[in-house]
C-alpha positions in Angstrom: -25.3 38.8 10.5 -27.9 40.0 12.9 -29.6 38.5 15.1 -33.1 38.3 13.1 -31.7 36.5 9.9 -29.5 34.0 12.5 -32.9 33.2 14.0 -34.3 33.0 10.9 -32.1 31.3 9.5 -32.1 28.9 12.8 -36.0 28.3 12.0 -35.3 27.6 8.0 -32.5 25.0 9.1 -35.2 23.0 11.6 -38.1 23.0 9.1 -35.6 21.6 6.7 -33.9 19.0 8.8 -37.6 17.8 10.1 -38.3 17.5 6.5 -35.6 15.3 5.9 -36.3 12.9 8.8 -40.1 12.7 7.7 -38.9 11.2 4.1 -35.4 9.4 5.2 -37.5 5.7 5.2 -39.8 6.6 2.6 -37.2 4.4 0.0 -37.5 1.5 2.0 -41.3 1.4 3.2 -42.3 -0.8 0.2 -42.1 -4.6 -0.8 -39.1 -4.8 -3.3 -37.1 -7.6 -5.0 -34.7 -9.5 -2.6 -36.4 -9.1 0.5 -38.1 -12.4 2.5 -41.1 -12.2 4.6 -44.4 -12.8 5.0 -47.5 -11.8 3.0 -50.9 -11.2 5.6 -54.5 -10.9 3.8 -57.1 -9.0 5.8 -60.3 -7.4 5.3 -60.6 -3.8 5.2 -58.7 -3.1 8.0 -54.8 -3.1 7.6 -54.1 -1.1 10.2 -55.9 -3.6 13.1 -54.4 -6.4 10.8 -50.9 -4.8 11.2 -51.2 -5.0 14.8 -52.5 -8.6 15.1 -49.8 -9.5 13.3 -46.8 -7.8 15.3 -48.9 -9.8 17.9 -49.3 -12.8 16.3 -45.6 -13.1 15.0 -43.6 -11.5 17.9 -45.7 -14.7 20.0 -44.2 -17.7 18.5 -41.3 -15.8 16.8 -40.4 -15.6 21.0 -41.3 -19.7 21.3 -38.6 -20.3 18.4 -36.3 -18.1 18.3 -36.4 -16.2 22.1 -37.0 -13.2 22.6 -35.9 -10.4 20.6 -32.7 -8.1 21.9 -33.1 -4.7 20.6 -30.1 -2.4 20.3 -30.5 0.8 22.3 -30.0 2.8 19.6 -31.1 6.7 20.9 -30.7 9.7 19.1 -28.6 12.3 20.1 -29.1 14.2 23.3 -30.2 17.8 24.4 -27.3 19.4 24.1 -26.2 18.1 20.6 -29.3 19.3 19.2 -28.5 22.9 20.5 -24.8 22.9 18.8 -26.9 21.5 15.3 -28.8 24.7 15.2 -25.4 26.6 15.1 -24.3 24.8 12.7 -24.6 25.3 8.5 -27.6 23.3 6.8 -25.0 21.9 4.7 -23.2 20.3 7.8 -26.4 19.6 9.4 -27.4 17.8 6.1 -24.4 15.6 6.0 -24.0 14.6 9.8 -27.9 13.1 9.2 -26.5 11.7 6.6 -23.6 9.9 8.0 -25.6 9.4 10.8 -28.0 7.5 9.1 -25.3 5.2 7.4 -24.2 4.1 10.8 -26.9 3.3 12.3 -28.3 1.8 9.3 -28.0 -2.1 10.5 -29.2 -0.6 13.7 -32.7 0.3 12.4 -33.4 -3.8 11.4 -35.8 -5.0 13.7 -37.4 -9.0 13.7 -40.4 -7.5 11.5 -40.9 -4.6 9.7 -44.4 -3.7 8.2 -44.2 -2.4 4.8 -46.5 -1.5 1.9 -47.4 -4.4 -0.2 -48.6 -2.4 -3.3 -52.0 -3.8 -3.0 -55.2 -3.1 -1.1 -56.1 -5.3 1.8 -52.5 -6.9 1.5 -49.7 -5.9 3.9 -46.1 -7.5 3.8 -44.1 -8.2 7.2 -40.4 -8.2 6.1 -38.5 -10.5 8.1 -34.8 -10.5 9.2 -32.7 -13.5 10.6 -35.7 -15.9 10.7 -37.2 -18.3 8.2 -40.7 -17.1 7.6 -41.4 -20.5 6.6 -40.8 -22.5 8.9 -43.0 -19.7 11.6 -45.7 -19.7 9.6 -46.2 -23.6 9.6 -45.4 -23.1 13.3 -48.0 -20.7 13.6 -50.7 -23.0 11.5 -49.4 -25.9 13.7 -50.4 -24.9 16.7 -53.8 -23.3 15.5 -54.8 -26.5 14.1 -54.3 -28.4 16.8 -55.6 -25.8 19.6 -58.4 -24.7 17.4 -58.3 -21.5 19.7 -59.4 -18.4 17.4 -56.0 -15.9 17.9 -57.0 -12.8 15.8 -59.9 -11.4 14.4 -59.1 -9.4 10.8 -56.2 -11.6 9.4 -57.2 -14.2 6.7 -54.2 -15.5 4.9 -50.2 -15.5 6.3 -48.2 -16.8 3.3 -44.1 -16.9 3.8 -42.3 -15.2 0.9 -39.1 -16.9 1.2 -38.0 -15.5 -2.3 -38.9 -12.6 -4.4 -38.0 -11.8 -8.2 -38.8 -9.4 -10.9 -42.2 -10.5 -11.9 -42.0 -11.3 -15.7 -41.7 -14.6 -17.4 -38.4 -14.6 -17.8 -37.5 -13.6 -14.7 -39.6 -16.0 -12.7 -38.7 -19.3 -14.9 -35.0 -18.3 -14.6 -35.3 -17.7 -10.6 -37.3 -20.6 -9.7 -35.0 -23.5 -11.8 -32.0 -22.6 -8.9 -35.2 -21.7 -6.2 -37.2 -25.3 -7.0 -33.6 -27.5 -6.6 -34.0 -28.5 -3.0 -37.2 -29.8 -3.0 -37.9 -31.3 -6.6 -34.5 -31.7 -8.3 -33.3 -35.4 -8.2 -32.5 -37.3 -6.0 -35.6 -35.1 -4.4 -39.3 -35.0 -5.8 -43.0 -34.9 -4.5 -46.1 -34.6 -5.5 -47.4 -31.1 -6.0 -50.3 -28.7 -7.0 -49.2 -24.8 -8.0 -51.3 -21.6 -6.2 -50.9 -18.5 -8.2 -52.0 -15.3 -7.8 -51.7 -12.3 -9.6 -52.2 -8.5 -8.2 -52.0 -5.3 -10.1 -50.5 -7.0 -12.8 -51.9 -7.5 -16.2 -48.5 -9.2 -18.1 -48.7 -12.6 -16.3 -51.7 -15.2 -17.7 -52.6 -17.8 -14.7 -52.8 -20.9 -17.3 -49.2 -19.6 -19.2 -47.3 -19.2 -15.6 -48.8 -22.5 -13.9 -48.2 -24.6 -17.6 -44.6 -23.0 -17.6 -43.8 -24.1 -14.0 -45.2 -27.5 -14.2 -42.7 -28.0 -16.9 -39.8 -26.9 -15.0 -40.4 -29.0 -12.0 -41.3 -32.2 -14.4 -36.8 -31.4 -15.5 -36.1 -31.2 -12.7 -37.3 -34.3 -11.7 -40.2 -36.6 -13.7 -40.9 -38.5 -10.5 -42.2 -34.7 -9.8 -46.3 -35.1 -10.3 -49.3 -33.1 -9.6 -51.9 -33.8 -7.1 -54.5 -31.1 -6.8 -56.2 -32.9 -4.3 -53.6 -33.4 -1.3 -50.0 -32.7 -2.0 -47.3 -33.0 0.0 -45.9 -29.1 -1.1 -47.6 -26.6 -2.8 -45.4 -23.9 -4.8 -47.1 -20.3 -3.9 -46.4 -17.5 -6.4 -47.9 -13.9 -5.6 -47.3 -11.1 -8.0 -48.1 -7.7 -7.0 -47.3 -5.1 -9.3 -43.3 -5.8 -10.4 -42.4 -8.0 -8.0 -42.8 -11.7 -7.3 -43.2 -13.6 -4.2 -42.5 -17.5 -4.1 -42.0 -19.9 -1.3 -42.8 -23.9 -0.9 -45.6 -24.7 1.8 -46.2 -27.8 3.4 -49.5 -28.7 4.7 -51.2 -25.9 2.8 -54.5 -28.1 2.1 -54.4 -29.4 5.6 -54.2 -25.3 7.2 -57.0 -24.8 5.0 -55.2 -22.6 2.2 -52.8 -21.3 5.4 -55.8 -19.4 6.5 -55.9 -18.7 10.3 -59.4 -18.1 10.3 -60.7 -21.8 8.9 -57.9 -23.8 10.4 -58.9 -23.6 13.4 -62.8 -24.5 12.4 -63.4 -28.6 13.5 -62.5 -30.2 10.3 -65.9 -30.9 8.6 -64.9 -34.6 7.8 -64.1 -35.1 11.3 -67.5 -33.5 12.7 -69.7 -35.6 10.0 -68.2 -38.8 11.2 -68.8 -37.7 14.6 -72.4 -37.0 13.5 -72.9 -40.3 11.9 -71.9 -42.2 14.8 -73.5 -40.7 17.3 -76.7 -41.3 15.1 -75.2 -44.9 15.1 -74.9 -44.8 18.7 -78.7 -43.4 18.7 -80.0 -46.1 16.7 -78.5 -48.9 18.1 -79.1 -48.1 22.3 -82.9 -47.0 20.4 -82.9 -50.7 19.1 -81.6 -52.0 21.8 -84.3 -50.7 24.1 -86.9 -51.8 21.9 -85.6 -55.0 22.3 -85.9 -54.7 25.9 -89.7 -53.7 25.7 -90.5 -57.1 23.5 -89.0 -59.1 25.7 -90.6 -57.7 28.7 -93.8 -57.5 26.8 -93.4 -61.2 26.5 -92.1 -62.2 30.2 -95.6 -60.5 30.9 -97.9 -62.4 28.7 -96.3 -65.8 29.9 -96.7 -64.7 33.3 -100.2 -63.7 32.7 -100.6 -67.2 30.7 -99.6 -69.0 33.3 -101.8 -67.5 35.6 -104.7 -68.3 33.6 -104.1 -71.6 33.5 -103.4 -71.9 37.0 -107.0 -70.7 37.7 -108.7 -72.7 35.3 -106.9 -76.0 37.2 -107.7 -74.6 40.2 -111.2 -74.1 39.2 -111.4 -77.7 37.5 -110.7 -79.1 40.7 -113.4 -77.1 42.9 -116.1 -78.7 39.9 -115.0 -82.0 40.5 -115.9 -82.1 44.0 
């Protein structure tokens, strides 16, 4: 072989390999069936909301759980690269390939962004963490500071458990999913946020009525209260796949919205208004009072004045 096809061959084998690395994730960048997490609304801007989030997250994941220890896994060195080039692409190909297999585990970081499958939606896939339990950690803590912590995320919902999103599927999934908080000896009151996305085979009223009437067998002591529950069953279906998990507090946190719960509760600031209008009233009264009764020290005062002269002046006629 001469030297020009070895160097072009060389240059084919490098285009190809890059090739391969640009795609070797491409499988695994989307929300599938299986995988736990947690589901972030924004507005317009996923790419800031991606970053407030790795923020947002990797702050009180680091309060619960410690910080994270990543495995130094570098790719190969200098020198390994310059014997790849000598090598066949077939080799090459499979060495990346075994490579990849090992290190597989590796590559599983705290969270990992992924596509959602719908606009304005991203999904933070979690690994050995319930995103439950840090999301009510999260709202917690935002509720009680009231100290605003990002600026484009609306929503964090935990996905604790996905399934295929039809019917079937769902029903079948949530009867073992439901057990440990509504099946007997267990039960609460409850109210049921759907939410549908991309997805045109799932009626709201159908899904709701359906699981209403699983969690009634699994328990009848089970009842709704739209008003304030003490869980709240989340279902998000985007595209084929559905996202469950059971939320506590979710009318408290204001929907789990970061951007409302830390607003003063409007209940809390009316009251506030009303008694400080009470307060108002009653030092205005009070000084009112105070006026009269001055008002009246004086006009006994000047009375008695009065009358004093008039004696006095009784007494100089008399002489």
């Amino acid at each position: 072989m001469s030297a020009a096809q070895n160097e072009s061959r060389k240059r084919s084998k490098k285009r190809y390999v890059s090739g391969q690395q640009g795609k070797r994730w491409k499988g695994s960048r989307e929300l599938e069936v299986g995988m736990q997490g947690i589901l972030i609304t924004c507005n317009m801007n996923e790419r800031k909301c991606t970053a407030e989030a790795f923020n947002l997250l990797n702050e009180y994941a680091d309060k619960l759980y410690g910080p994270e220890k990543l495995q130094n896994n570098k790719g190969s060195s200098s020198s390994e690269e310059e014997e790849a080039e000598e090598e066949d692409v077939d080799v090459a190909l499979k060495k990346e390939v075994a490579q990849l297999q090992s290190s597989a585990g590796k590559r599983e970081r705290r969270f990992q962004a992924l596509e959602s499958g719908a606009n304005n939606v991203i999904f933070i896939r979690t690994h050995s963490l319930e995103p439950d339990k840090l999301v009510h950690h999260i709202l917690s803590d935002l509720h009680s500071t009231k100290k605003k912590k990002s600026r484009v995320i609306l929503r964090m919902l935990p996905v604790t458990g996905t399934c295929k999103a039809f019917q079937e599927d769902m029903l079948k999934y949530l009867t073992v999913f439901l057990e440990p908080w509504f099946k007997t000896p267990h039960s609460a009151t409850y109210q049921i946020a759907f939410k549908a996305r991309n997805s045109s085979h799932n009626k709201r009223e159908e899904i709701i009525k359906s699981i209403a009437g699983l969690v009634g067998k699994l328990n009848p002591k089970n009842k709704v209260d739209l008003t304030n529950p003490e869980l709240t069953i989340i279902v998000e279906v985007i595209k084929a796949v559905c996202c469950v998990s059971v939320a506590r507090d979710y009318t408290l946190y204001r929907k789990y919205n970061v951007q409302e719960v830390v607003k003063e509760d409007a209940a809390k600031t009316k009251t506030d208004a009303n008694a400080a209008e009470q307060r108002d009233e009653h030092n205005g009264g009070e000084a009112e009072k105070d006026k009269e009764e001055e008002a009246a020290e004086d006009e006994e005062k000047t009375g008695a004045q009065n009358e004093e002269q008039e004696v006095h002046k009784d007494e100089g006629g008399g002489e």
